[in-house]
Each structure stands twice: as C-alpha cells, then as structure tokens.
C-alpha positions as CSV (number, residue, x, y, z in Angstrom):
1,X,63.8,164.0,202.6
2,X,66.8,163.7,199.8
3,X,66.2,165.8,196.7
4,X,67.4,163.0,194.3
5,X,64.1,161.3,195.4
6,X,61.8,164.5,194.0
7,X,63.3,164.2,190.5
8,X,61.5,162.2,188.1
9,X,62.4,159.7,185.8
10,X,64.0,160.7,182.6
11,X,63.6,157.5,180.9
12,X,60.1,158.1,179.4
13,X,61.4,161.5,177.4
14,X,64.0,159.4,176.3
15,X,61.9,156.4,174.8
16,X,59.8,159.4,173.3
17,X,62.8,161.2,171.8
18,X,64.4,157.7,170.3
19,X,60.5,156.4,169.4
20,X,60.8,159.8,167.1
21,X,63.9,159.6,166.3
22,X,63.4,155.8,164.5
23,X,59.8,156.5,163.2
24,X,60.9,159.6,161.2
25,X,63.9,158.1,159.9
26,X,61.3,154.7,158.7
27,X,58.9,157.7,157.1
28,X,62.0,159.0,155.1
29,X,63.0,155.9,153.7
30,X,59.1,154.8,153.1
31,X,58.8,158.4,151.1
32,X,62.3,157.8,149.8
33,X,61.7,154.1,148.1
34,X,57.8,155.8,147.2
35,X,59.7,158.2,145.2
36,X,62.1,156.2,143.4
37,X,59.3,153.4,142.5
38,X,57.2,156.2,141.2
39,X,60.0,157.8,139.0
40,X,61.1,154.1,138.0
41,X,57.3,153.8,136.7
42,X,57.7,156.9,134.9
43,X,60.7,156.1,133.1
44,X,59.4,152.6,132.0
45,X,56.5,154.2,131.0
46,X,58.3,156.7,129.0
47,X,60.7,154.1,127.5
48,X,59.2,153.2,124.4
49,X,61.2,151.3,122.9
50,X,65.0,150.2,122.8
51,X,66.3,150.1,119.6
52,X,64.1,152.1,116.8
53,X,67.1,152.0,114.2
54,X,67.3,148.0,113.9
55,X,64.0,147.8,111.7
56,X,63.1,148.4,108.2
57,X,60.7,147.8,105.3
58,X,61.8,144.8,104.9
59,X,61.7,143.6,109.0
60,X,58.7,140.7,108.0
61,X,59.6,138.6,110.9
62,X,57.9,139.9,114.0
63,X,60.4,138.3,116.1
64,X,62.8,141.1,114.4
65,X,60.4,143.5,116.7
66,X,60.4,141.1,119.4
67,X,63.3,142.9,121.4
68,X,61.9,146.8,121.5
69,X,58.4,145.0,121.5
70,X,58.5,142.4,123.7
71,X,54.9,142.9,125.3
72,X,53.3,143.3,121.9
73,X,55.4,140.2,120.6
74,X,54.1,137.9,123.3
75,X,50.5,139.2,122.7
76,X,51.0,138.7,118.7
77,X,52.1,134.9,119.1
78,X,49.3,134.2,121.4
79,X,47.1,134.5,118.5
80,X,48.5,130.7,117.5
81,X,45.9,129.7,120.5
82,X,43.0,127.9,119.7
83,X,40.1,129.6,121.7
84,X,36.5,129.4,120.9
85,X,33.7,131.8,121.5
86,X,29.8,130.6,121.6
87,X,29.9,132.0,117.9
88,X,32.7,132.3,117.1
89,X,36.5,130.8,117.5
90,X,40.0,130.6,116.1
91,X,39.8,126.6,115.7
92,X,39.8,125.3,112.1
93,X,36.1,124.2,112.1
94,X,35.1,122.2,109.3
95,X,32.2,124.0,108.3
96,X,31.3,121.6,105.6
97,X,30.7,119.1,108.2
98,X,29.3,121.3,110.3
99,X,26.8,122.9,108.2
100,X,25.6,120.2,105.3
101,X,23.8,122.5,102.9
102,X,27.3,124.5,102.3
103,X,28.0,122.2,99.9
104,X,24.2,122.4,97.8
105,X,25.0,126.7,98.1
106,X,28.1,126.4,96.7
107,X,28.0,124.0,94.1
108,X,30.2,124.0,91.3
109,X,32.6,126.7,93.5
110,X,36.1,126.1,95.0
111,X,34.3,126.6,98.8
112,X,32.0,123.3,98.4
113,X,35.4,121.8,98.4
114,X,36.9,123.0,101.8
115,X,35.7,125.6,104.3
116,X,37.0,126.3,107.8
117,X,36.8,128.4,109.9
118,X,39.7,131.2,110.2
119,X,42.3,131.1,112.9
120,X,44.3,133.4,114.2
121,X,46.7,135.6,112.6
122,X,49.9,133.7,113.3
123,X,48.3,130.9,110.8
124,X,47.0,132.8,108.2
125,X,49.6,131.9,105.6
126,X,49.7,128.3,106.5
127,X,45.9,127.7,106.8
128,X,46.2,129.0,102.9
129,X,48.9,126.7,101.7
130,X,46.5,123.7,103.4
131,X,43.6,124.5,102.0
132,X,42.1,122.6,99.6
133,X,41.1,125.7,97.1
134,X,44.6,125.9,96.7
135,X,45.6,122.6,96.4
136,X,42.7,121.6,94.3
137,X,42.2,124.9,92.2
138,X,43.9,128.0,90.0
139,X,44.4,130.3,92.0
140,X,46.0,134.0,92.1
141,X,48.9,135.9,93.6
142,X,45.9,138.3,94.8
143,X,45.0,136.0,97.3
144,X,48.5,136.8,99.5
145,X,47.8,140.4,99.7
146,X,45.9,139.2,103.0
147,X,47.7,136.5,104.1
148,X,51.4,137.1,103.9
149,X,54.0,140.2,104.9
150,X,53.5,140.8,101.2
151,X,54.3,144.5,100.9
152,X,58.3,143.5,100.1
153,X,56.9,141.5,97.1
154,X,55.3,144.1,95.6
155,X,58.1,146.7,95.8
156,X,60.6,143.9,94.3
157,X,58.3,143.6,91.0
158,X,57.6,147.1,91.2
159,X,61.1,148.2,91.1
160,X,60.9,150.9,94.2
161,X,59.2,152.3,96.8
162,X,56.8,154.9,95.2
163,X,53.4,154.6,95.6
164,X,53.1,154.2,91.3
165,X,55.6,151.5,91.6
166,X,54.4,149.4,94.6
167,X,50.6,149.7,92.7
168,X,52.5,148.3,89.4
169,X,54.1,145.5,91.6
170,X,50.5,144.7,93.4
171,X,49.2,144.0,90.0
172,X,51.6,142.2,88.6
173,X,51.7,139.9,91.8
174,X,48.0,139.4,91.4
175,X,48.0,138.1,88.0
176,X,50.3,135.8,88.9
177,X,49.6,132.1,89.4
178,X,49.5,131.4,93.2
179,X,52.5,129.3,93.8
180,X,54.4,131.5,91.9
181,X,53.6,134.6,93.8
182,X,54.1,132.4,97.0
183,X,57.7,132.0,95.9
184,X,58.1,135.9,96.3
185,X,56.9,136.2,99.9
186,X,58.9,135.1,103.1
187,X,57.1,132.6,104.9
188,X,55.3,135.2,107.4
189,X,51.8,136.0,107.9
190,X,50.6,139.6,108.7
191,X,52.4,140.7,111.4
192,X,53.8,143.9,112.8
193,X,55.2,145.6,109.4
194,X,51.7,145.3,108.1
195,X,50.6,147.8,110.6
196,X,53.5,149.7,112.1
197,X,55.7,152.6,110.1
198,X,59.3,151.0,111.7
199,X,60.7,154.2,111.5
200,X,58.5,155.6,114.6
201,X,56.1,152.5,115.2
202,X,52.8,154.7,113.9
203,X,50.1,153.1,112.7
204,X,49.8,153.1,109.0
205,X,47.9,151.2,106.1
206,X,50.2,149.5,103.5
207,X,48.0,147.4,100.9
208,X,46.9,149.1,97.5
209,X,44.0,147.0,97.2
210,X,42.5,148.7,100.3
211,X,44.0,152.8,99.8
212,X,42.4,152.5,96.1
213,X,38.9,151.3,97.9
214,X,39.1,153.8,100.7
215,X,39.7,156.6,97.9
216,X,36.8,154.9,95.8
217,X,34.4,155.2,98.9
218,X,35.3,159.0,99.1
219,X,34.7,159.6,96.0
220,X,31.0,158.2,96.4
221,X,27.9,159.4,98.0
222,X,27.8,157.1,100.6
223,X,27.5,158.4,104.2
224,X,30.5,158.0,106.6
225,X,29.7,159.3,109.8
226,X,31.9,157.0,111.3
227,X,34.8,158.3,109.6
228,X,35.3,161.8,109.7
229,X,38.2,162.3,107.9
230,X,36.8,161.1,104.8
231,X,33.8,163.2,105.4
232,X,36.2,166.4,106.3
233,X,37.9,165.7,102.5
234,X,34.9,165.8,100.5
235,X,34.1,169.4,102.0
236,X,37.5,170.2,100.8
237,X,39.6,171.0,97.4
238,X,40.0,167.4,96.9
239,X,43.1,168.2,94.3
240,X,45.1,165.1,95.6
241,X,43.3,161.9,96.7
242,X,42.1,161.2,100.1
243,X,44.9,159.4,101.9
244,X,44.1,157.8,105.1
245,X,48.0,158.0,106.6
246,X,47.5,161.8,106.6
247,X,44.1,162.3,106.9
248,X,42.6,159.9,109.4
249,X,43.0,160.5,113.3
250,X,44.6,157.7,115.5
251,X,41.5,156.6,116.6
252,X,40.1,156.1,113.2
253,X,43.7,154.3,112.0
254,X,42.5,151.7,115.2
255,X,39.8,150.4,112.6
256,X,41.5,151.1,109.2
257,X,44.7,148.8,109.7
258,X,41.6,145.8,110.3
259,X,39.8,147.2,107.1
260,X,43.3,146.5,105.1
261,X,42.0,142.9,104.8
262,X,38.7,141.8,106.8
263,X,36.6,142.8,103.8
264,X,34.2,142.2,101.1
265,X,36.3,142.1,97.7
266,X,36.5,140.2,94.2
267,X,39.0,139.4,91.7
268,X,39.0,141.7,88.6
269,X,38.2,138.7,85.9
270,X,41.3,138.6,83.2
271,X,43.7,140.2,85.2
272,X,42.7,138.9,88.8
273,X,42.9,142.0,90.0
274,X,41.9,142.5,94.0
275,X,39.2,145.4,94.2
276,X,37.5,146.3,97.0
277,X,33.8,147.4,95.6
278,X,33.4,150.4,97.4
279,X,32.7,152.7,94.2
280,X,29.0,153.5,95.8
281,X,29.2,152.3,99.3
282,X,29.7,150.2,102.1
283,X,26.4,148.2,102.7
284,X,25.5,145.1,101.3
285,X,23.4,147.1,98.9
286,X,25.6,149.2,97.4
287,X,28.1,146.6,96.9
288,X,25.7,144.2,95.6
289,X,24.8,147.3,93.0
290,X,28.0,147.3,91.5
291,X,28.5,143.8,90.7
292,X,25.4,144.2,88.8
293,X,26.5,147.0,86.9
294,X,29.5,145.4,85.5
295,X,28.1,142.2,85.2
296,X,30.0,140.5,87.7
297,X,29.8,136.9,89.3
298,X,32.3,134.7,91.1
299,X,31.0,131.5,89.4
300,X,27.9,129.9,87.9
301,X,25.9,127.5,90.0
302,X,26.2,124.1,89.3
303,X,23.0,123.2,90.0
304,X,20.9,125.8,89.4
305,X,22.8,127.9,86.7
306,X,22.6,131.1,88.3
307,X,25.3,133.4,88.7
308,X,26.4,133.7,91.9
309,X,28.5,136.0,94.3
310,X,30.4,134.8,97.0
311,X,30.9,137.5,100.2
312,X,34.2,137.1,101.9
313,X,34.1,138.4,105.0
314,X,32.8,141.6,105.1
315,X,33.7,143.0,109.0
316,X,34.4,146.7,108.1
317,X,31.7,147.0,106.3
318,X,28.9,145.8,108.4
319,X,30.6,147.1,111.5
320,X,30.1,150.2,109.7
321,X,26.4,150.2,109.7
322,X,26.5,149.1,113.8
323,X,25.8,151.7,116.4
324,X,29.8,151.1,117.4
325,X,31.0,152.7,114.7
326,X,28.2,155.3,114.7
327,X,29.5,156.4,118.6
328,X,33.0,156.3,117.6
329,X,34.5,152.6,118.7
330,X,37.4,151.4,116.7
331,X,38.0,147.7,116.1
332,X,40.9,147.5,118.1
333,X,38.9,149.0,121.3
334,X,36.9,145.7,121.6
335,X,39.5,143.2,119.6
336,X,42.9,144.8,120.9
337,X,41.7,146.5,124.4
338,X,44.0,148.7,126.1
339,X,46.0,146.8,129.1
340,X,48.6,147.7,131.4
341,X,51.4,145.4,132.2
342,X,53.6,147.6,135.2
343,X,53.8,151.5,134.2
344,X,53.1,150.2,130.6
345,X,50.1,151.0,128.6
346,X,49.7,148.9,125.5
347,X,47.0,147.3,123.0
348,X,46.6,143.7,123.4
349,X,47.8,142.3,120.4
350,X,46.0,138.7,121.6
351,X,43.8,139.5,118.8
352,X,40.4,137.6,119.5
353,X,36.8,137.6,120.3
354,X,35.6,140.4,122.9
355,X,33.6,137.9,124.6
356,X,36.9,136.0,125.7
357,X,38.0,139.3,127.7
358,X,34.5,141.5,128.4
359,X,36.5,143.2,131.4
360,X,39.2,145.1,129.0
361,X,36.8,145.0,126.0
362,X,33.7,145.6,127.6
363,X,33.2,146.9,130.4
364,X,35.7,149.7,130.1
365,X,32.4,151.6,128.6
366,X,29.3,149.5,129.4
367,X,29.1,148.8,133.5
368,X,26.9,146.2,133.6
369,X,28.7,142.4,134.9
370,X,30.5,140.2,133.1
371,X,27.5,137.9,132.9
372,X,25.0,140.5,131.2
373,X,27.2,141.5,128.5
374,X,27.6,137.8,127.4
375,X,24.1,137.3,128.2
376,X,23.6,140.7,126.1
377,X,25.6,139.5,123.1
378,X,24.6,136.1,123.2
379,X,20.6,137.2,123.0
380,X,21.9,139.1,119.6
381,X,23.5,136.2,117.9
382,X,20.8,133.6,118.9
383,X,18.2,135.6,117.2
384,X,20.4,136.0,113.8
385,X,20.8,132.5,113.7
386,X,17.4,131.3,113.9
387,X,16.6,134.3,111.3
388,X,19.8,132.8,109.1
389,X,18.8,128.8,109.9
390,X,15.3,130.1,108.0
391,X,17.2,132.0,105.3
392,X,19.2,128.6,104.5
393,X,15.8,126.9,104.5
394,X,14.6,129.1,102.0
395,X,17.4,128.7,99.9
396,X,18.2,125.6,99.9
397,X,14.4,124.6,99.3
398,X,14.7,127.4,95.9
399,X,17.7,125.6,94.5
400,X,15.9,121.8,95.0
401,X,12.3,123.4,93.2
402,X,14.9,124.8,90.5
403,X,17.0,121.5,89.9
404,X,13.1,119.8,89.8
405,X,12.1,122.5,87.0
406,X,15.3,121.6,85.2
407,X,14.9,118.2,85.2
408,X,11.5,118.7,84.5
409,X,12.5,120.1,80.5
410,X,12.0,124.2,82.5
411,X,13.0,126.2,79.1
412,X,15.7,128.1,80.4
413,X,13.6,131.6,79.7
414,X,11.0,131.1,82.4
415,X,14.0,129.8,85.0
416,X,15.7,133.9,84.8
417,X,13.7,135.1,87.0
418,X,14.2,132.4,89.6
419,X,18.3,132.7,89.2
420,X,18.2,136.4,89.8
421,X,16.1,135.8,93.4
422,X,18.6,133.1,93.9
423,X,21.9,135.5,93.4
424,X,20.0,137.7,95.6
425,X,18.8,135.4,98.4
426,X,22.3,133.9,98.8
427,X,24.1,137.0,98.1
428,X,22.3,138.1,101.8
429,X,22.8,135.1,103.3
430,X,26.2,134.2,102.5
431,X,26.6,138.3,103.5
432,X,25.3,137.8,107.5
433,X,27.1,134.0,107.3
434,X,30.9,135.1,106.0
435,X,30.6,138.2,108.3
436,X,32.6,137.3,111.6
437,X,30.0,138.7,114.5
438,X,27.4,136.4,113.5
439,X,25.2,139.8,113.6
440,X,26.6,141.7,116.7
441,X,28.7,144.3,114.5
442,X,25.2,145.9,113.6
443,X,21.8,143.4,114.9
444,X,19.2,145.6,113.1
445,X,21.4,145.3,109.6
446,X,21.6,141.8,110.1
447,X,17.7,141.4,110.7
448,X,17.3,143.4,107.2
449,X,19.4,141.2,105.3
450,X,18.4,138.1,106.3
451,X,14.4,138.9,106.1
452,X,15.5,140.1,102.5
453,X,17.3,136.8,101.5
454,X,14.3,134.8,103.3
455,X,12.1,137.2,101.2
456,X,13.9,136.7,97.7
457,X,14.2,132.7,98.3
458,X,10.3,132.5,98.5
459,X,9.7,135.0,95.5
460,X,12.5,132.6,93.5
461,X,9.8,129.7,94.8
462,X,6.7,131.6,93.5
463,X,8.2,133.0,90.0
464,X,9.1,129.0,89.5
465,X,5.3,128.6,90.2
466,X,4.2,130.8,87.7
C-alpha cells in the first residue's frame, strides 16, 4: 500500500489557519473604527464651542451665537412655534373672547382693552409693539426690561458698565415714554445675552429690576428653602449685598435667569420705576402686604371704584411655594430638559410646556408612562379651574351687587368695606389666573388662594347686605 495514501489531507488546517487569519484581522478593524468613534465622541463632546472671542456685551442678535451655538440656536428659534398644551400654549389667544367677564374685572384698566395669551420668546418684543395697551395707552420704557435685549440700553444712558451706572441707565429708561425707550433697543427679544456671560457662556442674571428684588427678599424674613444661597448669606457677615452671580450654585442660576422676568412686579408711580415687591416675601400674601403699606394700586375700578391690583405673572413666585422647588428642581429641568444630540449634552432651549415633552421633562425623575403624568397633571389643573370658574362667579356677582348699590344712591362710606373684599378677592384670582401653570407649580397654594378670593367675594356680598 503507497504511503502518499496514509497522509491526510492538509486542506482543513489550512481553511482553519486562513478562517483565523481573516476573522482576527475583521476584530482589529471592528476594535480599531470602535476606538476612533469613541474618541471622535469624546472630542465633540469636549468641543464646546468654536469661536468664544467673536461675542460681546453688545452680541443682542442670537444669530451672532448661532455659529459656536448652533444646537442651542435651533432650539431658541423653535420657540416662534405655535404649540398648545390643554392649559396652556404659545398661540396668541384672545382671552377677552375667550373669557367674557375679563372685561367686567378689569374695567377702566389698559387689560379690558387687549389680552392674549403670551407666546414664545422669539415674539416677545413684537407681541408688545401689537398690543393694544401700547397702541392705545401711556406707557413706560419699564415695560422693555422684559421684552427686549435691553441690557445695551441701559449701559448707553448710564454712561458705563458699573453696576451704579447700568442702575442709573435702568431708571432713566423706565421713566421714559415707551416709544422713546423702544428707539434705544435693537429690534431683539430676550435671547442668549440675557442669560449667557459671552465671555465663557455661564449663566448669569443681567436686569436690575430683578438683583434689587432678589437682594430685597434676603434682606426679609421670608423662608427660602429653595434657595440656599440666599439662606447661606443671612447666616453670614452680610457686609456687601447678596449677589446671585457669586453666590447661587448652577443649579439654582437654572431657575434665577427665568425669575429675571416671569414675575409679579409694579411700576413705582411718578417715576415708573419697575420693582419687584419682594421686601417681605414671595407668596401672594406677603406681596399683597406691601402694596398695602404704601398705599399702592394699579388703577381704580371703573365700575366699582375700588382700588385694584393687577398680578402679572407671578411663576417664580408660586413655583416657589410648590413641592418642586422645595426638592430642589429648577425651571429649566422641566421647561429646558437636558437632551443629547450625538456625544453632545445640552438644555433644550425649545422653551415650552413640560407636558409637550414628559419623556425629557418628566420622566427623567417620576417613572410612571407618559399617559399618567398627563393624566397626573391634567387632574391638577381641572380641579383649579373649576375652584377659579367659582372665584370668577363670586366676583363678578360682588362687582354687579356693588354697581346696583351705586346706582341705588349707596353713600360711598358703607361701600369701603365692599372695595377692600373686592381688591382682595380679585387680587387672588387674578394671582392663580396670570400665573402660567394654571395651579401645577404648587396645587395646594392654588386651592388656598382661590378658596380665599371665593371667600372675600361673598364677605364683599354680605358687608353690601348690611
């Protein structure tokens, strides 16, 4: 028998050997192109942004930030879209039309005339120059320091950049009829210089109207759990005043940038100063307190004579009294959730209701479905409308028994009483109806006012009576 026909076959150790051969060399490139993706990721992450020297305090245009900011750019513009919650929205509403008895609570006042509902920030300066209020009545330079990049203004009329001279230049631009202040403003709404130090992109608070409130509210008694740098200063020397762009933590600056404007303020009369009346507090009761200690009122009642305060839109402060702020979440966590877009981490700055993105602004804490938390929220604002829809009733039914007394020859002695439950009962109202959350910022807060404005209508109802 030959010996060639003992040996085996070679050809399976060869198919082996070049089977090995090919599958490492595929698991080198595989780990190889693994390796460069992740460092690529790394380095985009790590690139912040392109060009920090091109910006300054005078960059108003946010398409100026557009280029080292392009994802935050394309969020910003996004706020232009009209999108609508069950409660809420960014569509210019006519609430007027909507709600009838508007006109009967503000009688007399520039808000019976026109009143819409706010859209997003890309329009706030042009929704002002349409209104009506503006068109229709006096108003002051005050009322950019929320809805324009005004911060250049106010340096210009100042004459600098310290702090003394961009208060001096804040004043004078408030006292200033409103076209004429207009004229000092480049046509740009809020936008990134508002919030953003463009040397190194930090968050920061600008207007004077809010740092003299925020200093006002630590100086007072009132409780801030929810901000602990402001509790940390009153323990300390407090030789300088506190200043939230050193003292307040990131996390903190995340609500304070929104506190810059969606507030409760009034007009200082004479000088049309904006104030923010934080001197004893952020709830509706301290606020309400001070007004009545310097005699304040926004206007007098054209049908009822009473003297009357309007809220504005008071978000900070009745987030502040929610269990949010209490645990710690800041208004951008729910209004400008984290996202990732590749390697990148950013805040949304598609500024808008939560309920128009529960997974980012949601359920990043809460893990119940998308469906409960709506159903959750929705439960909340049901329940302070029906208690707010009874707290018009009231009211509206006090100012028609007051107009009857008045007609009826009602010396205006025994009709005091019944204006003073009136400022109150629409006061509380008007707090729960200008506040954004219809109630969902703090539900149990919202109950109390609202049973107190029902309350006060119905004693206004009774002293009449009497």
């Amino acid at each position: 028998m030959s010996g060639s026909n003992l040996t085996p076959s070679r050809w399976p150790a060869r198919l082996i050997y070049f089977a090995t051969v090919v599958a490492t060399a595929l698991a080198v490139v595989a780990i190889t192109y693994l390796l460069t993706n992740i460092q690529t990721r790394k380095d985009e992450a790590n690139q912040r942004f392109a060009i920090p020297d091109i910006l300054t305090e005078d960059s108003v245009d946010p398409a100026l930030w557009r280029k080292n900011f392009p994802r935050q750019y394309d969020g910003y513009v996004r706020t232009a879209d009209m999108v609508r919650a069950k409660h809420s929205g960014s569509d210019a509403i006519d609430k007027l039309a909507q709600d009838p008895l508007l006109k009967h609570f503000f009688a007399g006042y520039a808000f019976s005339i026109d009143y819409r509902e706010k859209r997003g920030h890309a329009y706030m300066l042009e929704d002002q120059e349409k209104t009506e209020r503006v068109k229709q009545k006096r108003q002051p330079g005050a009322c950019l320091h929320c809805h324009s990049s005004v911060m250049p203004a106010y340096r210009k009329k100042g004459g600098g950049d310290s702090w003394e001279q961009i208060k001096a230049g804040f004043e004078e631009v408030c006292a200033m009829e409103w076209k004429d202040a207009h004229s000092l403003v480049k046509n740009h709404p809020v936008a990134c210089i508002d919030c953003h130090d463009p040397k190194n992109v930090q968050l920061r608070v600008t207007r004077p109207a809010f740092i003299l409130g925020i200093q006002a509210l630590a100086q007072s008694s009132d409780k801030v759990p929810h901000l602990p740098s402001v509790e940390r200063w009153r323990t300390g020397s407090k030789k300088d005043a506190y200043d939230p762009n050193k003292e307040a933590s990131r996390q903190e600056m995340r609500t304070l940038v929104c506190a810059q404007c969606h507030v409760e303020y009034y007009f200082q009369p004479k000088t049309s100063l904006l104030v923010y009346p934080w001197f004893k507090g952020l709830k509706m009761d301290a606020i309400e307190s001070h007004y009545d200690e310097i005699g304040f009122r926004d206007w007098p009642h054209a049908e009822t004579g009473a003297s009357m305060l309007k809220a504005q839109h008071p978000e900070f402060e009745f987030w502040s009294q929610g269990i949010h702020a209490r645990s710690g979440v800041s208004c951008a966590d729910c209004h400008m959730p984290y996202m990732r877009e590749g390697a990148v981490k950013i805040s949304d700055h598609h500024v808008r209701s939560p309920l128009l993105n529960v997974a980012r602004a949601c359920q990043v804490c809460h893990r119940q479905d998308e469906s409960e938390m709506k159903a959750r929220v929705e439960i909340v604002q049901a329940r302070t409308k029906a208690l707010m829809d009874r707290a018009e009733a009231g009211v509206k039914e006090l100012i028609d028994a007051m107009k009857h007394a008045k007609e009826q020859g009602t010396p205006e002695m025994k009709v005091q009483a019944p204006q003073s439950f009136h400022r109150k009962a629409q006061w509380r109202l008007d707090f729960i109806m200008a506040e954004n959350s219809m109630g969902f910022h703090a539900p149990q807060e919202s109950a109390r006012i609202l049973g107190e404005a029902i309350d006060y209508a119905r004693q206004g109802q009774i002293a009449l009576l009497r």
